[in-house]
C-alpha positions, 0 to 999 in steps of 0.5 A: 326302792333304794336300800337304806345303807344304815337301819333306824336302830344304828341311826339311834345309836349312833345318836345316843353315843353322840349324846353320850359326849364321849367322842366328838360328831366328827369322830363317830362319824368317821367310825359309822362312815357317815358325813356330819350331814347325815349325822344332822338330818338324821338329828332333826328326824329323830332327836331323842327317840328310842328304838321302840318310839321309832318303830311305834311311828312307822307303824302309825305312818304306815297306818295313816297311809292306808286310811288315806287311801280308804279315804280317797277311794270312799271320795271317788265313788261318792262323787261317782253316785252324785254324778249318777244321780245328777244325770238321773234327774 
């Protein structure tokens, strides 16, 4: 799995001191050496979440994961035991 080159708390820094207004996008940018194009991806995917906000979701993303498979797995063997049952009869 690629590494990601900026962590989620920089992310979030980076976008509370462009909130700040005290140095242009471009400019920030520049410091973080990040294109303006990250700066809006990056915009859309946290607006104004905080650090502990962002960690909370991952946690529940990683969460969700493993239920969605717990789930998937329950659906393969039942449809297994119907078709058990199906030929049985």
């Amino acid at each position: 799995m690629k590494q990601k080159r900026f962590s989620e708390e920089r992310i979030i820094k980076l976008l509370q001191d462009a909130k700040k207004g005290e140095k242009s996008v471009e400019e920030l940018c520049r410091e973080a050496e990040c294109s303006t194009a990250s700066f809006s991806t990056w915009k859309a995917k946290y607006g104004d979440a905080t650090v502990i906000e962002t960690r909370r979701l991952r946690q529940l993303e990683r969460e969700n994961e493993r239920l969605l498979k717990l789930v998937g797995q329950q659906r393969l063997e039942l449809e297994g035991m119907k078709e058990i049952l199906a030929k049985k009869r």
